[in-house]
C-alpha positions as CSV (number, residue, x, y, z in Angstrom):
1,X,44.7,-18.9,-158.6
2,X,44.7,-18.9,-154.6
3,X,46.6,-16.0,-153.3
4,X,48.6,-17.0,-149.9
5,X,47.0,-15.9,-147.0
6,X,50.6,-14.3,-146.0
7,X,50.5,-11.6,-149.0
8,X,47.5,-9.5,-149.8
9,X,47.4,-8.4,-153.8
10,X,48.8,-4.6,-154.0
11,X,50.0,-2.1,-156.6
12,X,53.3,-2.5,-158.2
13,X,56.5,-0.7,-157.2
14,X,57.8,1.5,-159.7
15,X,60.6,-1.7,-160.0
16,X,58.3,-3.9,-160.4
17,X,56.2,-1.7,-163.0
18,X,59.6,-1.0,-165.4
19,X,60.4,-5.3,-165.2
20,X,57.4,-6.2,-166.3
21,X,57.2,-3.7,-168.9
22,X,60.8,-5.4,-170.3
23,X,58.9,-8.8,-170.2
24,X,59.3,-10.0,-173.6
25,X,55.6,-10.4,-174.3
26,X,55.3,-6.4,-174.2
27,X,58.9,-5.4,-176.0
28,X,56.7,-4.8,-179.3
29,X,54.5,-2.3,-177.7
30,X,55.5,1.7,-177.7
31,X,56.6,3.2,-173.9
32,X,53.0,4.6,-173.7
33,X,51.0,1.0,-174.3
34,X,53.4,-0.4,-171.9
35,X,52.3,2.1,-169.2
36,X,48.6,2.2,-169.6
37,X,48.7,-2.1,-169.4
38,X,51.3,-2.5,-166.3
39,X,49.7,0.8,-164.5
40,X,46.8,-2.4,-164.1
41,X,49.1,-5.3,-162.7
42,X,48.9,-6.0,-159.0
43,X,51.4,-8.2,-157.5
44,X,51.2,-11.3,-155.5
45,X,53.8,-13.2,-153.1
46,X,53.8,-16.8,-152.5
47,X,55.9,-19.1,-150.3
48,X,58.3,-21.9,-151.3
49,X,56.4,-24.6,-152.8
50,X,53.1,-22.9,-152.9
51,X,50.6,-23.7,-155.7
52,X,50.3,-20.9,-158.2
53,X,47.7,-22.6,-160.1
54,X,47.2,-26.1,-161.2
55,X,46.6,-27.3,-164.9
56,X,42.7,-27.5,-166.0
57,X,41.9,-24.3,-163.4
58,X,40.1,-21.4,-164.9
59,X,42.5,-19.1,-167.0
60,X,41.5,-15.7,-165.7
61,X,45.5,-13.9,-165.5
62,X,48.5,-14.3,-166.6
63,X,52.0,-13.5,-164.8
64,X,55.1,-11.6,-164.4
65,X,57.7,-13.0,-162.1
66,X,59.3,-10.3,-160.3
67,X,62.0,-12.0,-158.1
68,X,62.5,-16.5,-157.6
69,X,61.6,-19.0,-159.3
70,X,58.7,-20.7,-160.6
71,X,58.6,-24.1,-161.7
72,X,55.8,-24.8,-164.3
73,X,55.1,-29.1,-164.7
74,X,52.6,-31.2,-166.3
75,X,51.8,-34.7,-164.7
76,X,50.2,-37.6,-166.0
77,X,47.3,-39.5,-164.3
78,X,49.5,-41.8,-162.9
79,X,51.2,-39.2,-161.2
80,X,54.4,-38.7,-163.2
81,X,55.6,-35.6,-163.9
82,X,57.3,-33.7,-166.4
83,X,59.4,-30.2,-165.6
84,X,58.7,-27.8,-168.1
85,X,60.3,-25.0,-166.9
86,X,62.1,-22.9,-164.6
87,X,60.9,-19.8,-165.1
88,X,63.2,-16.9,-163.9
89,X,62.5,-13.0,-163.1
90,X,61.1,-11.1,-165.7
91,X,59.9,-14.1,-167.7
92,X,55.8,-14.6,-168.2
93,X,53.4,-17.6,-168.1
94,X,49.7,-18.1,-168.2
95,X,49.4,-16.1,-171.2
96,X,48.0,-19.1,-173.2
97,X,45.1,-20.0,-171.2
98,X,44.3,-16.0,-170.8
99,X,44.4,-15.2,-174.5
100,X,41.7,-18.2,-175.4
101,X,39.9,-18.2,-171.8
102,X,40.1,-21.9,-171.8
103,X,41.7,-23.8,-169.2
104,X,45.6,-24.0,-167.7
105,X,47.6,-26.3,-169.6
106,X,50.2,-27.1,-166.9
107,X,50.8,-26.3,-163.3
108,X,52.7,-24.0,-161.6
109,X,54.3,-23.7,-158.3
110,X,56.3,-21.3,-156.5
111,X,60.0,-22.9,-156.8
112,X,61.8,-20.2,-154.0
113,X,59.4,-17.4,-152.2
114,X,58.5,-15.4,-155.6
115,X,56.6,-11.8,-156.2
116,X,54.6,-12.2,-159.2
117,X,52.9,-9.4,-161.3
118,X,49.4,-10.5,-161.7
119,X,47.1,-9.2,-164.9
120,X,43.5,-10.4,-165.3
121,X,42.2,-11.5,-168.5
122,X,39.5,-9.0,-168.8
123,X,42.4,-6.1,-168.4
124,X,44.5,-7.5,-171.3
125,X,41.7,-8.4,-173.5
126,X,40.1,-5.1,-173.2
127,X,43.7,-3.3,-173.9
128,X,44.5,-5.5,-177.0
129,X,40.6,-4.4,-178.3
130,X,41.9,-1.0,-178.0
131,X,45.6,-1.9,-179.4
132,X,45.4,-4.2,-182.0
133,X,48.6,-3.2,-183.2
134,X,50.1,-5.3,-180.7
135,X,48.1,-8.7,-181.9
136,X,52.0,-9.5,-184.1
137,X,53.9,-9.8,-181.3
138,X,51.4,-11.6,-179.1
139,X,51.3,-14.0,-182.1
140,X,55.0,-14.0,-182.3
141,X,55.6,-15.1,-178.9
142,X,53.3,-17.6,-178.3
143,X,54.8,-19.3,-181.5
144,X,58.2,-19.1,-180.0
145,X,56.3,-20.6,-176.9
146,X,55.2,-23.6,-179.2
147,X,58.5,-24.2,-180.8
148,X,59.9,-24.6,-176.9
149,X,57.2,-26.8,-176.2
150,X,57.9,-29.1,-179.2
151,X,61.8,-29.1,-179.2
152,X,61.9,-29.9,-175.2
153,X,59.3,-32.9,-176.2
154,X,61.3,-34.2,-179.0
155,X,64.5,-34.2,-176.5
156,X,62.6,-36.2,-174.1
157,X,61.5,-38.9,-177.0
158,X,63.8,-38.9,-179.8
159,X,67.3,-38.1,-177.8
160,X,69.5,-40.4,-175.2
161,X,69.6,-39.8,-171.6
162,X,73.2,-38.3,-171.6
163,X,72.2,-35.9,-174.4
164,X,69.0,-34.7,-172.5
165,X,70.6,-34.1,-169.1
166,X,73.6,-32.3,-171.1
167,X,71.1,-30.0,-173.2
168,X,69.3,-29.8,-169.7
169,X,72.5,-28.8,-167.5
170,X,73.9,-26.3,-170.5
171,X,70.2,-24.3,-170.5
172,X,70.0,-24.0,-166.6
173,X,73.5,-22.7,-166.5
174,X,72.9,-20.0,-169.3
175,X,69.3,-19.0,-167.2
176,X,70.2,-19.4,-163.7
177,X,70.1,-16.0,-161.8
178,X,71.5,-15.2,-158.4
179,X,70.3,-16.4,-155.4
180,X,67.9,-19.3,-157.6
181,X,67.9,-22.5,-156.1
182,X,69.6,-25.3,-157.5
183,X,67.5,-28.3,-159.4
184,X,67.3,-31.9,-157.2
185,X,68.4,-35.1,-158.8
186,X,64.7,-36.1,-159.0
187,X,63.6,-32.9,-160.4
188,X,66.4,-33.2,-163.2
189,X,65.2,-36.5,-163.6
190,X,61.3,-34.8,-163.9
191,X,62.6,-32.4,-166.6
192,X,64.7,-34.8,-168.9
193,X,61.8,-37.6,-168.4
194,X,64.2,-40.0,-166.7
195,X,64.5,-42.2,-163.0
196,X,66.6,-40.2,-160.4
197,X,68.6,-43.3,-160.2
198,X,69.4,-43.0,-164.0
199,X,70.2,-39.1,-163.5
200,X,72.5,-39.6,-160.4
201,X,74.9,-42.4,-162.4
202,X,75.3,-40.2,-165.3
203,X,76.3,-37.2,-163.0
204,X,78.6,-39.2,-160.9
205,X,80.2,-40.6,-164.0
206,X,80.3,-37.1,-165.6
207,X,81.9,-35.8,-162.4
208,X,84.8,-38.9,-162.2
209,X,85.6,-37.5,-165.9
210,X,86.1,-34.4,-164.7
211,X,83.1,-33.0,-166.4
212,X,81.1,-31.7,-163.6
213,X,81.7,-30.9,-159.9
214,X,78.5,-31.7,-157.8
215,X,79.1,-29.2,-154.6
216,X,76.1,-29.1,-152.3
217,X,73.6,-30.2,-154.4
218,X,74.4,-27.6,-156.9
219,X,76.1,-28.9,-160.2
220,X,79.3,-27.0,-161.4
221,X,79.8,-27.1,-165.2
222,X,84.0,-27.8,-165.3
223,X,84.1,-28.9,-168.6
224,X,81.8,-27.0,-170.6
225,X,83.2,-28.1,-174.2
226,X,83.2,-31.3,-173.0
227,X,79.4,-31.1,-171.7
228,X,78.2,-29.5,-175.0
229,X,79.6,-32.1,-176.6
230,X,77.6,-34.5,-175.2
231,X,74.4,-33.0,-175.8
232,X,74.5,-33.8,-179.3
């Protein structure tokens, strides 16, 4: 992962240090074991639109985001992509690639400026040898990792375009945090596996029925029955 040039790696805050011991990879873990393995994080900063690290790079860390948004994508040889994610603060990614010390499975970028709290494979590793009374809940969450994997690529094959973008819309309304920026046509398109064009017809039809308000690029959910109606 290439740090930016703008924001050398340094210790955590003590803010920084008690969000990343909430992540949800580490709520199995007693106060203590939480201490000893965030006391080891560093933090990193990268710029809007940055690289974090790209899928098939070395899996050396994993991360904590601390404040914005990263957006975490897979793209296909010819160049098409598919959005993942929008991960928010205090969620984690990497840990896949880190735990087996093979290679990333998908890229990430920095979606808004983000701090991230950065810790390397050989720190983990070495804390779970220690700890393996933490292995169930490692296990635990990378299944639940798996099971969002799987569900987000069933919508994308098995369900309708209006159903997709409705699932899509709900989720991103129940995560979105303040001050997080607001998803483009073509990136909505990019998560629900769909043309822009296709995306921007459904929201303008959605928002003639009173469903939706679309008010500077950011879509307001007026009808929510309505909308989770549709996403079946």
């Amino acid at each position: 992962m290439e740090e930016s040039a703008h924001a050398p790696a340094r210790r955590p805050t003590e803010d920084a240090r008690r969000l990343l011991s909430n992540c949800f990879l580490f709520q199995g873990m007693g106060t203590e074991e939480r201490n000893q393995l965030v006391s080891r994080a560093h933090i990193r900063r990268f710029a809007a639109g940055e690289t974090i690290f790209l899928m098939g790079s070395p899996g050396s860390s994993m991360m904590a985001v601390l404040n914005g948004q990263v957006r975490i994508s897979i793209s296909s040889p010819e160049g098409k992509e598919l959005l993942l994610a929008i991960l928010q603060p205090g969620e984690v990614f990497g840990e896949i690639a880190l735990l087996d010390g093979k290679e990333r499975s998908a890229d990430a970028k920095a979606m808004t400026n983000c701090a991230l709290a950065v810790l390397e494979r050989r720190e983990v590793m070495a804390f779970l040898e220690r700890n393996p009374g933490t292995w169930p809940r490692i296990v635990e969450v990378l299944c639940e990792r798996f099971r969002e994997n799987t569900q987000h690529a069933a919508e994308v094959s098995l369900m309708q375009l209006p159903a997709r973008l409705a699932k899509a819309l709900l989720r991103m309304d129940s995560e979105r945090s303040a001050g997080s920026r607001p998803l483009s046509q073509r990136e909505l398109g990019n998560m629900v596996g769909a043309a822009r064009e296709s995306v921007n017809k459904c929201l303008n039809e959605w928002q003639r029925r009173g469903v939706i308000r679309i008010e500077d690029n950011a879509i307001v959910l007026v009808d929510r029955a309505s909308l989770e109606g549709l996403s079946h």
